[in-house]
C-alpha positions as CSV (number, residue, x, y, z in Angstrom):
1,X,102.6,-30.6,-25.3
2,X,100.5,-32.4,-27.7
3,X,103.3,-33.9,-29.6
4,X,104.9,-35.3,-26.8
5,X,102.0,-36.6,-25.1
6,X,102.6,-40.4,-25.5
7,X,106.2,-40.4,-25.1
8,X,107.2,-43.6,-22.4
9,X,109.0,-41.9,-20.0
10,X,110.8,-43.0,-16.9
11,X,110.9,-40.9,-13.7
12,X,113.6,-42.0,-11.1
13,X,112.9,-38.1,-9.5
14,X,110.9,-38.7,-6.0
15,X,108.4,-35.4,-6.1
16,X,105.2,-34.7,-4.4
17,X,102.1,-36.1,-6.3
18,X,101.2,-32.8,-7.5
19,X,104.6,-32.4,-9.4
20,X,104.1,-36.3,-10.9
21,X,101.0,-35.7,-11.9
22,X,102.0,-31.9,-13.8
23,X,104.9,-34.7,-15.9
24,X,101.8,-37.5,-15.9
25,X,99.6,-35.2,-18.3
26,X,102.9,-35.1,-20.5
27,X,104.3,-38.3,-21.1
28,X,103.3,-41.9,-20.7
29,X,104.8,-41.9,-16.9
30,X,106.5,-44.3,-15.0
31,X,107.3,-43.6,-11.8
32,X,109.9,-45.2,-10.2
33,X,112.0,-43.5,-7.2
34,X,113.1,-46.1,-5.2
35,X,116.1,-48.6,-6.1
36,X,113.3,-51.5,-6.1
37,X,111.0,-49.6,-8.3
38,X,113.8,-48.7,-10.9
39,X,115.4,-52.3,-11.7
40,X,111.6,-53.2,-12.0
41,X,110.4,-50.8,-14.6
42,X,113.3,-51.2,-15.9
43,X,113.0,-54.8,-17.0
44,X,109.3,-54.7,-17.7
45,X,109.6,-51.3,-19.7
46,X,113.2,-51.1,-20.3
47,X,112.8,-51.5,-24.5
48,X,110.3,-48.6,-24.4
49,X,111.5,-45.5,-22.4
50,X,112.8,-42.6,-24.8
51,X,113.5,-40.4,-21.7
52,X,114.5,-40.3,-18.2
53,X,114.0,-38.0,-15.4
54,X,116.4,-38.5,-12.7
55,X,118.3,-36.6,-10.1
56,X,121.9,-36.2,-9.8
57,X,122.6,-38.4,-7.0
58,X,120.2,-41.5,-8.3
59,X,121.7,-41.0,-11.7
60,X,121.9,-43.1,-14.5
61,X,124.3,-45.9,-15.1
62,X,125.8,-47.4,-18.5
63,X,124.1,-50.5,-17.8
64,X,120.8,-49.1,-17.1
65,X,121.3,-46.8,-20.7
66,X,122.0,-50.2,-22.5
67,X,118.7,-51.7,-21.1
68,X,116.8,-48.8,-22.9
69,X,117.9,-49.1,-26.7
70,X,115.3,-46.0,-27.4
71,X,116.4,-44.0,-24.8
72,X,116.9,-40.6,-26.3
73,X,117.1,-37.4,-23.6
74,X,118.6,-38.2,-19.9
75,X,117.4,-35.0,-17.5
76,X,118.7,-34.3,-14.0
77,X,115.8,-32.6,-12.1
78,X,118.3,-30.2,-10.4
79,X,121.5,-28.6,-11.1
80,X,123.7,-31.6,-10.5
81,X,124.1,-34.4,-12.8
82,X,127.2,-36.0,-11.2
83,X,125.9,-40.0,-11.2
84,X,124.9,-40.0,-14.9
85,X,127.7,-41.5,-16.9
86,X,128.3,-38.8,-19.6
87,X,130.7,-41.0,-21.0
88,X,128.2,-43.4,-22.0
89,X,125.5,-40.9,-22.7
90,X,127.9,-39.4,-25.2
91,X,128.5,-42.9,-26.6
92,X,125.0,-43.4,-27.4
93,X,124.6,-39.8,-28.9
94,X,122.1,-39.4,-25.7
95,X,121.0,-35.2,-25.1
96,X,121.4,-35.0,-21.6
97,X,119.9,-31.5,-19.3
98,X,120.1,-30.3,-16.2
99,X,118.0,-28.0,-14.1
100,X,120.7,-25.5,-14.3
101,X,118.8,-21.6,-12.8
102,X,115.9,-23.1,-11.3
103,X,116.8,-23.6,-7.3
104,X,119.9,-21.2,-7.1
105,X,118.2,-18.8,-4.9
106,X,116.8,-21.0,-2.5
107,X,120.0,-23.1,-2.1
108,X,121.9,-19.6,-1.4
109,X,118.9,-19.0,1.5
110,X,119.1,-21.9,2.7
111,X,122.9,-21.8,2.7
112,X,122.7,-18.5,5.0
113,X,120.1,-20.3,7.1
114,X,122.8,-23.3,8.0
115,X,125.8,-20.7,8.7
116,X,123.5,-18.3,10.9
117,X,122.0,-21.0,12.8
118,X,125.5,-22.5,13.2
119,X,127.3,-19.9,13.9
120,X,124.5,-18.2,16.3
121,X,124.0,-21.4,17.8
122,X,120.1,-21.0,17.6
123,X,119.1,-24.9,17.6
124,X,121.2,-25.0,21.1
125,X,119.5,-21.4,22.3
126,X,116.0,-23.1,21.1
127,X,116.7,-26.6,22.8
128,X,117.7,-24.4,25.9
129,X,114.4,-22.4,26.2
130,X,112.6,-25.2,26.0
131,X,114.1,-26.8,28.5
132,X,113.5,-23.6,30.7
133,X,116.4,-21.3,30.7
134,X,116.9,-18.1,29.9
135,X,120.0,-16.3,28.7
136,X,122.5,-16.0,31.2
137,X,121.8,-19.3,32.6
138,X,122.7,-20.9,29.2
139,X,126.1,-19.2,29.3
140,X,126.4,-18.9,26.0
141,X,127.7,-16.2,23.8
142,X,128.4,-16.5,20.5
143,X,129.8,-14.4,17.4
144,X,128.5,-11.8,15.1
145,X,128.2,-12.7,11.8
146,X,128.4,-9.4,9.8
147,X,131.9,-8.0,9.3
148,X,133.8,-11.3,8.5
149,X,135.0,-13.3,5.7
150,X,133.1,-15.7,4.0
151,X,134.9,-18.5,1.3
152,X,132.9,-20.1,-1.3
153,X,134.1,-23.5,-3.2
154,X,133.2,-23.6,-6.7
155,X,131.9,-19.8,-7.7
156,X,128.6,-20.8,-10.3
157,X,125.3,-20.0,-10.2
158,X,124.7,-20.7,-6.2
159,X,127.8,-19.3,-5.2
160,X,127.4,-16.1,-7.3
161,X,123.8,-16.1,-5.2
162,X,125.9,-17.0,-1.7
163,X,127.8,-13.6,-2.7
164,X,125.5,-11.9,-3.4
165,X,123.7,-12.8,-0.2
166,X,127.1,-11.8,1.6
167,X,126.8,-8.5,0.5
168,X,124.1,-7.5,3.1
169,X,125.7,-9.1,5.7
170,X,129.3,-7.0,5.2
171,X,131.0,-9.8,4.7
172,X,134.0,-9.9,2.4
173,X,134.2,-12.8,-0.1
174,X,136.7,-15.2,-1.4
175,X,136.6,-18.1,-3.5
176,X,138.4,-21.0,-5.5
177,X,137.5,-23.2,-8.9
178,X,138.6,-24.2,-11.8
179,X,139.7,-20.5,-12.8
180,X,139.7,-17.1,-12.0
181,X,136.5,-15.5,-12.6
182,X,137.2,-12.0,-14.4
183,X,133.5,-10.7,-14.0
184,X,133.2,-10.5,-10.2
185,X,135.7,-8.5,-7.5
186,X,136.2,-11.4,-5.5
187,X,139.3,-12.2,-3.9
188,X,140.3,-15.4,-6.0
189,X,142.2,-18.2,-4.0
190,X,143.8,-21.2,-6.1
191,X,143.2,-23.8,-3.5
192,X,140.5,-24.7,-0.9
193,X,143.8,-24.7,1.7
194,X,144.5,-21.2,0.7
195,X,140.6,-20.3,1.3
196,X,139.9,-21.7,4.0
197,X,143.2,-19.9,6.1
198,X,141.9,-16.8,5.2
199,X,138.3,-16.9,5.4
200,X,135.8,-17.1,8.9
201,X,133.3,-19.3,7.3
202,X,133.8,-21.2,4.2
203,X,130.4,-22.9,2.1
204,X,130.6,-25.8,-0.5
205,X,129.3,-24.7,-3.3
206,X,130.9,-27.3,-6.4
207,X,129.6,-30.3,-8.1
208,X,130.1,-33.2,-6.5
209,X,131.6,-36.8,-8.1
210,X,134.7,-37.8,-8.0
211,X,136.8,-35.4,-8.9
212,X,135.9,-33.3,-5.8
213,X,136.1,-35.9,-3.1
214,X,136.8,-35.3,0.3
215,X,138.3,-31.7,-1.1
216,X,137.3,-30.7,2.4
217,X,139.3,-32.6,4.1
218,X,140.8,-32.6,7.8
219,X,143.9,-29.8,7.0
220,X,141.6,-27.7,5.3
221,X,139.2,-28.0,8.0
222,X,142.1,-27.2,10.7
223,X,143.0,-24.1,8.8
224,X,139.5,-22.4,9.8
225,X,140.2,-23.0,13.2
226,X,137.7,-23.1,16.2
227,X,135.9,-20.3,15.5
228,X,135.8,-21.0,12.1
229,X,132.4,-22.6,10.6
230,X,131.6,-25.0,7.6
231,X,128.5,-24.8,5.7
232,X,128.0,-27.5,3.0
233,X,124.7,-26.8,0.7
234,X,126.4,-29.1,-2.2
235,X,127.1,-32.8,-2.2
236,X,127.9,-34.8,1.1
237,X,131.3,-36.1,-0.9
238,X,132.9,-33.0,-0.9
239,X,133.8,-33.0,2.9
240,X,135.7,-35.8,4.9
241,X,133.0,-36.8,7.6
242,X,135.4,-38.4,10.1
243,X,137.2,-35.3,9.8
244,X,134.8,-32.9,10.2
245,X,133.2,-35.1,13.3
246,X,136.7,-35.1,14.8
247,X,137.0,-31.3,14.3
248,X,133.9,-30.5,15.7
249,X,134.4,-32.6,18.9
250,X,137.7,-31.7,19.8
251,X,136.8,-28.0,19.3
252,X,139.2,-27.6,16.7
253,X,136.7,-26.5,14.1
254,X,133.5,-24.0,16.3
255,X,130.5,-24.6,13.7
256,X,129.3,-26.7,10.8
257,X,125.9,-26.9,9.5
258,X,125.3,-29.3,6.9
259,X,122.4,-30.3,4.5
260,X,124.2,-33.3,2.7
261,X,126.2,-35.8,4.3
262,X,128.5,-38.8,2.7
263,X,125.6,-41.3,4.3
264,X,122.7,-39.9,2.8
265,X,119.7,-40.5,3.2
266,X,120.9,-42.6,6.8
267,X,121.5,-40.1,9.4
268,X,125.4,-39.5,9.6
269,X,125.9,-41.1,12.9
270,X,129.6,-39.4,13.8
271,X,127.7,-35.9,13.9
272,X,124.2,-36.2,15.5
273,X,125.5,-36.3,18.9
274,X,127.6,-33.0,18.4
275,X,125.6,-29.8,19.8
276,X,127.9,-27.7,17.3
277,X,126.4,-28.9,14.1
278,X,123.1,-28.2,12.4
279,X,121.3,-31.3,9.6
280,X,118.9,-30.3,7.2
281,X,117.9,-33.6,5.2
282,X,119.1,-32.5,1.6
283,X,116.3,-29.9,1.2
284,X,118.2,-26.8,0.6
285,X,116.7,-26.6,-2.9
286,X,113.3,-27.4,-2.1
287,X,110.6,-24.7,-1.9
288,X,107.8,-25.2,-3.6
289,X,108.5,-22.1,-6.1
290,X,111.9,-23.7,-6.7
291,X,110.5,-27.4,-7.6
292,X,107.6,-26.0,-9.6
293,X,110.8,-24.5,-11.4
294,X,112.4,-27.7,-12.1
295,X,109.5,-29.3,-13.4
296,X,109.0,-27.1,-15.5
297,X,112.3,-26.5,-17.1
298,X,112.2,-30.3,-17.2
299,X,109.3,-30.0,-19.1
300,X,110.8,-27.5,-21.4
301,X,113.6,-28.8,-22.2
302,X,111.6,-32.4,-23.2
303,X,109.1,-30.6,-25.1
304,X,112.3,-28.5,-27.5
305,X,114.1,-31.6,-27.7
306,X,111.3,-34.2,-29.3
307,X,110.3,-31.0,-31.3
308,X,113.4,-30.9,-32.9
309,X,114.7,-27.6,-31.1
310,X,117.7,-27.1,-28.9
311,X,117.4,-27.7,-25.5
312,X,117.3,-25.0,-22.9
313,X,119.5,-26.3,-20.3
314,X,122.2,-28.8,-21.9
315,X,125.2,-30.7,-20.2
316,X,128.3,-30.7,-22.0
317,X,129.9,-34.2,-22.7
């Protein structure tokens, strides 16, 4: 990437040295993921930066866009893009990308790791062997997974892969979005209520923001029931916390397993006492075959758009 190779670019994305150093050979790199780290590169640097490498919950605000006059090309590392302000972005005739293909997969594993573990009850069974019981002294049974239904909000590219997933497990699927999806047999549902009466186990799949705020919330939460289970592989903003806590300790909802959570990245304090939820720490999307992905559709798309070429990955505004 010759052409590019002296391009002042700022990186808000926190990644593994190996990954900084991959963009480092690129651009003239600043790295900056921490809130301290930003505000400071961006006042010593600020006039300079022609791109940015965030992620979707960091973002980029209006403010920050205005203190970079040569800012050209905003990029979201992953899929989601929701705290850049496309408004602005479109105001300053900015090309923003996302990582849109690159982690679907592993999010949709990792998805089916949160609802078997929850379901199953594994962490508990695990904590319980290690505490020296066995079996029957645990009294505790819980349900098969295979043979039930499965909801999935917001049908893209990870819930297609949730599906698909599904498949092997017998389970029959359901979903709600924006619009029916002609292309797939899926039952379609026109609300998240709807879904989440019908289905066993319902998974968050849909960008987060603002428009899908608390869309999980307690009375959809009620309506899977107590041996109903919640996965939620997308942003923590999508389900109602102090619902879901209240749920889960009252017994009112059986499962949850969760790897985003409204508090992010502080532990989310009304759940980590409850023995009938599982935390991940936001990593559903993080193998090291999916961030070498990333990074290099970043890298892609960066390299088409300062040689004049479309980008692979672009966000609409």
């Amino acid at each position: 990437m010759s052409s590019a190779s002296r391009i002042p670019l700022l990186m808000l994305s926190p990644l593994q040295d190996a990954y900084v150093q991959q963009v480092a050979q690129a651009y003239e790199l600043v790295y900056a993921p921490t809130p301290e780290r930003k505000a400071a590169a961006i006042r010593a640097h600020g006039h300079r930066f022609r791109a940015v490498l965030t992620i979707g919950a960091v973002g980029l605000s209006a403010a920050e866009m205005d203190a970079m006059p040569q800012l050209e090309l905003v990029c979201a590392l992953g899929v989601g893009y929701e705290s850049i302000d496309l408004a602005a972005a479109q105001a300053r005739g900015l090309v923003v990308t996302n990582g849109a293909g690159t982690n679907d997969g592993c999010v949709a594993d990792h998805a089916f790791g949160l609802l078997l573990a929850a379901v199953r009850g594994i962490v508990q069974l695990d904590q319980g062997v290690r505490a020296g019981l066995f079996r029957d002294q645990l009294q505790f049974y819980t349900p098969t997974v295979s043979g039930k239904k499965l909801g999935i909000v917001g049908l893209g590219m990870i819930g297609r892969q949730i599906a698909r997933r599904a498949a092997g497990f017998d389970l029959a699927v359901g979903y709600c979005g924006r619009s029916r999806k002609a292309d797939v047999p899926f039952a379609y549902f026109d609300s998240v209520l709807a879904l989440a009466q019908w289905c066993d186990y319902l998974v968050v799949a849909t960008p987060g923001g603002a428009a899908t705020r608390h869309l999980v919330d307690a009375q959809v939460i009620a309506a899977l029931g107590p041996t109903g289970a919640l996965v939620n592989i997308a942003r923590g903003s999508v389900v109602d916390t102090a619902a879901l806590a209240a749920a889960l300790a009252a017994g009112q909802l059986g499962a949850a397993g969760l790897d985003v959570y409204e508090s992010e990245p502080q532990r989310p304090e009304a759940l980590v006492g409850l023995p009938n939820v599982v935390l991940t720490p936001h990593i559903a999307g993080r193998s090291p075959e999916a961030m070498q992905a990333s990074v290099d559709k970043f890298l892609a798309n960066a390299q088409a758009f300062f040689a004049g070429q479309p980008v692979l990955t672009p966000v609409a505004l």
